[in-house]
N, CA and C atoms as an extended XYZ file, in Angstrom:
240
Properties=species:S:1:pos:R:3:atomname:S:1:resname:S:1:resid:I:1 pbc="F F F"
N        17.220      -57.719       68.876 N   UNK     1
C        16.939      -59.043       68.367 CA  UNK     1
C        16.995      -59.014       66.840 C   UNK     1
N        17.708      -59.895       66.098 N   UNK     2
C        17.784      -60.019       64.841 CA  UNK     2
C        16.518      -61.075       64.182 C   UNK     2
N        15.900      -60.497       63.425 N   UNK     3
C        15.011      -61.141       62.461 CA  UNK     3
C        15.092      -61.696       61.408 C   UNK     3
N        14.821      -63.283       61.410 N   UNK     4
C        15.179      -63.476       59.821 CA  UNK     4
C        14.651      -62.843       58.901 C   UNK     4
N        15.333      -63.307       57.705 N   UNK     5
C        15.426      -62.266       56.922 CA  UNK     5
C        13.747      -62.242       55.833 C   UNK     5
N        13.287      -61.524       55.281 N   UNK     6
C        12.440      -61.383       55.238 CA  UNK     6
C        10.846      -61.077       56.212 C   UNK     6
N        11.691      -60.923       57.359 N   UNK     7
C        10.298      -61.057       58.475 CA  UNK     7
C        10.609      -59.387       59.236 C   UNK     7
N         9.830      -59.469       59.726 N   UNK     8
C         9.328      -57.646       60.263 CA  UNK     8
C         8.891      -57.662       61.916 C   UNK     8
N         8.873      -56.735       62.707 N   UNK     9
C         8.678      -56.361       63.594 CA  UNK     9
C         8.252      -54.867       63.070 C   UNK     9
N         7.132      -54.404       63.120 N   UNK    10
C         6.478      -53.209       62.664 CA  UNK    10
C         6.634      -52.324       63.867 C   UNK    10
N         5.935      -52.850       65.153 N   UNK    11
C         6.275      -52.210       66.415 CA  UNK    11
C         4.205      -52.561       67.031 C   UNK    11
N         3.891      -51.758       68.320 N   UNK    12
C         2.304      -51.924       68.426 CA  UNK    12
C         1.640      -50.974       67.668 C   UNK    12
N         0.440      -51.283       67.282 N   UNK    13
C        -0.609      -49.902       66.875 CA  UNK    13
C        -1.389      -50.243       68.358 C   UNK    13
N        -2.361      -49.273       68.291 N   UNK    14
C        -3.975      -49.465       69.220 CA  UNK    14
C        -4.945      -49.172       68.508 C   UNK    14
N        -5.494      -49.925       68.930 N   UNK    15
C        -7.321      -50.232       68.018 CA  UNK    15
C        -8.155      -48.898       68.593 C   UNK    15
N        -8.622      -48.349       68.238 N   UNK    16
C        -9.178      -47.006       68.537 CA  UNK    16
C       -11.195      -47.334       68.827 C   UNK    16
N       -11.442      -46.683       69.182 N   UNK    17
C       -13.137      -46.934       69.941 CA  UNK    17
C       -14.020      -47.340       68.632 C   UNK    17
N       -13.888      -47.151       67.058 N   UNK    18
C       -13.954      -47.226       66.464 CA  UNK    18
C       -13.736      -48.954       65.847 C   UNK    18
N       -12.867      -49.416       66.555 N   UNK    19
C       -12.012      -50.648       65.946 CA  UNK    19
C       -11.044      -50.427       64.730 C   UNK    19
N       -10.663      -49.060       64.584 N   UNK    20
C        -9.293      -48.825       63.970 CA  UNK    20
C        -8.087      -49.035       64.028 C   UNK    20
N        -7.043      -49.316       63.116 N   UNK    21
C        -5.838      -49.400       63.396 CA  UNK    21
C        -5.221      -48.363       62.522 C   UNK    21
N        -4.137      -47.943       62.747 N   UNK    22
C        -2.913      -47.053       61.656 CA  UNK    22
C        -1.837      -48.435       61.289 C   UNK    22
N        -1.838      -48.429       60.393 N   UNK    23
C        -0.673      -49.608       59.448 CA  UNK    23
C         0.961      -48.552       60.126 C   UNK    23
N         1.851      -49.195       60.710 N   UNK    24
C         2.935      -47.728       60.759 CA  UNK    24
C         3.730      -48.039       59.029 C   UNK    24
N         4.427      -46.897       59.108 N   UNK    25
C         4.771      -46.230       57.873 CA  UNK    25
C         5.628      -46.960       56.993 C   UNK    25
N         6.760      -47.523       58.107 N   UNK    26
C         7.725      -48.726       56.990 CA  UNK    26
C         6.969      -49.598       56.731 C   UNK    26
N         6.081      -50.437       57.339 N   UNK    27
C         5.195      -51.524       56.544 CA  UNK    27
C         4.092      -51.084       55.525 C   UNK    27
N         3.677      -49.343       55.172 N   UNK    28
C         2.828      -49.299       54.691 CA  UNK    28
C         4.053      -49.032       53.156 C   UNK    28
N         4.840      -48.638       53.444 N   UNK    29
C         5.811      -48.460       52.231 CA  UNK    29
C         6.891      -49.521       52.039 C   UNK    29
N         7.233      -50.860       52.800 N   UNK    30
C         7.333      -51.665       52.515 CA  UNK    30
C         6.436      -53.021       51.261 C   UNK    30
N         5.362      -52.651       51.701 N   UNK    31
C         4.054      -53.544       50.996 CA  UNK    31
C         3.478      -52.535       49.865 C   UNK    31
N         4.017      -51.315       50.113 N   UNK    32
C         3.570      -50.879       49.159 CA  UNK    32
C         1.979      -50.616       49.108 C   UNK    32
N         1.364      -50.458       50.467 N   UNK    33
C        -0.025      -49.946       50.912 CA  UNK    33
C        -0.512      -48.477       50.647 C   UNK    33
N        -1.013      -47.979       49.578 N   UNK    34
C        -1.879      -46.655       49.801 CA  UNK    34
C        -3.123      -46.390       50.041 C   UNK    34
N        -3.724      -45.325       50.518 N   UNK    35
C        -4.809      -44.437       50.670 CA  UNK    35
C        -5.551      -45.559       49.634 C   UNK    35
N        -6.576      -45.851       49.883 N   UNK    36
C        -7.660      -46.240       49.043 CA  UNK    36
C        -7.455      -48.301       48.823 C   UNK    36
N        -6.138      -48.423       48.995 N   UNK    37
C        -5.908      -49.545       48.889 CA  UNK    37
C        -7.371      -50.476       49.549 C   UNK    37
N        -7.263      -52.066       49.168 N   UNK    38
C        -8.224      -52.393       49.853 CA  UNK    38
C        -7.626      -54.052       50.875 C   UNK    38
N        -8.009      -54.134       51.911 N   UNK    39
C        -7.144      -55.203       52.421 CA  UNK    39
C        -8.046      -55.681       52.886 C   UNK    39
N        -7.868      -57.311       53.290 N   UNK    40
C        -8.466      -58.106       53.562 CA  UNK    40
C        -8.192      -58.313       54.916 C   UNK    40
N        -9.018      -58.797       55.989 N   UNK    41
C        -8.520      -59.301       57.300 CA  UNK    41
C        -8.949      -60.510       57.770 C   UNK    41
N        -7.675      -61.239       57.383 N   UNK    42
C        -8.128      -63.102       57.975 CA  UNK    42
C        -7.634      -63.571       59.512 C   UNK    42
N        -8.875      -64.099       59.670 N   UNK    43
C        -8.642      -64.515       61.166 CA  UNK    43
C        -8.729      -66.195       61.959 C   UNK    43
N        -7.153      -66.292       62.187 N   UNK    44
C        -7.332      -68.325       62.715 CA  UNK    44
C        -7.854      -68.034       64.120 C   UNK    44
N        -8.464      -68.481       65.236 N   UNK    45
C        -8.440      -68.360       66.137 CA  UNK    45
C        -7.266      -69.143       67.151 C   UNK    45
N        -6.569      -69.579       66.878 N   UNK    46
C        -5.868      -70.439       66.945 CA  UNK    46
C        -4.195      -69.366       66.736 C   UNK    46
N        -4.228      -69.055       65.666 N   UNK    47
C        -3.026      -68.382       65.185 CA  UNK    47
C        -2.976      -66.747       65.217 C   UNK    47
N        -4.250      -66.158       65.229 N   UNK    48
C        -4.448      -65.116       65.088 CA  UNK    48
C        -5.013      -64.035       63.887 C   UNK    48
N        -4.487      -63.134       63.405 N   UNK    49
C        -4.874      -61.831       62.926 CA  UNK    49
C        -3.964      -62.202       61.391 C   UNK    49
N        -4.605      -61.642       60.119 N   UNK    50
C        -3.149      -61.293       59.189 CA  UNK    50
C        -4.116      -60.163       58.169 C   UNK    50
N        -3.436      -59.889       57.759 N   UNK    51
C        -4.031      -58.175       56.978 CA  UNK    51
C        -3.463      -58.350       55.778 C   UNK    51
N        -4.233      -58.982       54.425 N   UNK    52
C        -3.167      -59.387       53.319 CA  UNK    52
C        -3.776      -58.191       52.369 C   UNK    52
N        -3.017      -57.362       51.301 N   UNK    53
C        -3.790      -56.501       49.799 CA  UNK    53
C        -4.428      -57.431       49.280 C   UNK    53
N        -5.783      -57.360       48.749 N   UNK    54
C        -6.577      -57.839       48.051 CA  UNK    54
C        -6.144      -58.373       46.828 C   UNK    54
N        -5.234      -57.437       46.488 N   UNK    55
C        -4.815      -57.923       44.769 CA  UNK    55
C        -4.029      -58.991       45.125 C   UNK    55
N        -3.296      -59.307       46.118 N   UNK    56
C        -2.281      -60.405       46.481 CA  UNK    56
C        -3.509      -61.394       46.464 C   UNK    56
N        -4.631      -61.283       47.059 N   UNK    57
C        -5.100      -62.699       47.639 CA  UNK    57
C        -5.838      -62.933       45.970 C   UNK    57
N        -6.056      -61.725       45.054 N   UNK    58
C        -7.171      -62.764       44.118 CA  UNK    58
C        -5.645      -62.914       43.027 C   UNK    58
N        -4.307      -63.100       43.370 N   UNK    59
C        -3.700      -63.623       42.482 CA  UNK    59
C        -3.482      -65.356       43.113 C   UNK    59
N        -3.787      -65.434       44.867 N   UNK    60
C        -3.359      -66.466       45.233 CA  UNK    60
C        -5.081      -67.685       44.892 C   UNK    60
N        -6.031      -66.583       44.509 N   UNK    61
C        -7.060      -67.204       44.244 CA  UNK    61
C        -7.096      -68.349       42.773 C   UNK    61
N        -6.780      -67.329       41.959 N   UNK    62
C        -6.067      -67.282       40.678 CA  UNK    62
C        -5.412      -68.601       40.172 C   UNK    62
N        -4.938      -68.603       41.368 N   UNK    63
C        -3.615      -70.245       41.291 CA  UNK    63
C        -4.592      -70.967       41.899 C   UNK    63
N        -5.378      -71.115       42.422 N   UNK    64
C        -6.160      -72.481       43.561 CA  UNK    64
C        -6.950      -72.771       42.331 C   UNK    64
N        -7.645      -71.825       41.738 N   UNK    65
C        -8.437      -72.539       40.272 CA  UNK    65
C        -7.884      -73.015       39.165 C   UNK    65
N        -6.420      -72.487       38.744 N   UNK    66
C        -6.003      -73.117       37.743 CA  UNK    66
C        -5.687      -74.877       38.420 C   UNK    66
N        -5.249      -74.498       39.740 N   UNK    67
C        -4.481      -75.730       40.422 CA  UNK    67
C        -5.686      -76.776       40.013 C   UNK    67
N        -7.050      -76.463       40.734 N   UNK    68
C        -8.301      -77.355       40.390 CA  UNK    68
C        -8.515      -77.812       39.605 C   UNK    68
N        -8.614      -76.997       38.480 N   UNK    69
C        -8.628      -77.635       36.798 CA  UNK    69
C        -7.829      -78.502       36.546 C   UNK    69
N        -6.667      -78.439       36.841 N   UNK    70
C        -5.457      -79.216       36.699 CA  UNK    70
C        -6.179      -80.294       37.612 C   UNK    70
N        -6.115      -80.463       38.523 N   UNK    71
C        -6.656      -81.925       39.448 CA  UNK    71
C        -7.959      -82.112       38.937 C   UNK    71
N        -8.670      -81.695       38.266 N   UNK    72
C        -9.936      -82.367       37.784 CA  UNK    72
C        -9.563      -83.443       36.410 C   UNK    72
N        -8.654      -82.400       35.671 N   UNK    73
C        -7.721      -83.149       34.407 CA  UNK    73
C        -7.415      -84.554       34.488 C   UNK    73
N        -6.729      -84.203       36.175 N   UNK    74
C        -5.880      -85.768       36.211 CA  UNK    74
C        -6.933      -86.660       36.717 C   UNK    74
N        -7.700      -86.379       38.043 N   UNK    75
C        -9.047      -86.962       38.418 CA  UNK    75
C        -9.619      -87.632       36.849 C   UNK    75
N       -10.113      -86.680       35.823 N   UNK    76
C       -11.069      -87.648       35.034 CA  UNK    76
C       -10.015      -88.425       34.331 C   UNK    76
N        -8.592      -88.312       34.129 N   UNK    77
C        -7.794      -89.133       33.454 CA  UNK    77
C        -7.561      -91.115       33.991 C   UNK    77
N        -7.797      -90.573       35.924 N   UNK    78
C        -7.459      -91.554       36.119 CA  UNK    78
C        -8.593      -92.194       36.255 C   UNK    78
N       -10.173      -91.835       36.087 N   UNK    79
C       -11.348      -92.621       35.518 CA  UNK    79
C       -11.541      -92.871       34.527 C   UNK    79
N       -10.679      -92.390       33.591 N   UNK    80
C       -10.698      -93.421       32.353 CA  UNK    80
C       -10.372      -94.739       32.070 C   UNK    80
């Protein structure tokens, strides 16, 4: 099966008695994941599981506050 492009098929892990997983190896050197790294695990119930690097999410944080400021800008502009 061909995957678009940018998208992955990693293959299964198993969750171990622990509730562990192993990341396999092309996605951990794809993303660029090491030893010590720290990842986040978000969960839709609805959609499921996603495992994002931390540094990714506080750059996507990063943007939601500048974004805010910016809509507060225009918010008090258009109460003027």
């Amino acid at each position: 099966m061909t995957m678009p492009e940018g998208k992955h098929i990693f293959g299964t892990v198993k969750v171990g008695e622990r509730g562990q997983i192993v990341i396999p190896k092309e996605a951990r050197e794809l993303f660029n994941i090491q030893a010590g790294d720290t990842l986040i695990v978000l969960g839709d119930e609805a959609q499921g599981l996603a495992v994002v690097k931390a540094d990714v999410m506080q750059e996507v944080a990063v943007k939601v506050l500048q974004g805010l400021g910016q809509l507060r800008e225009v918010l008090d502009d258009e109460h003027e």
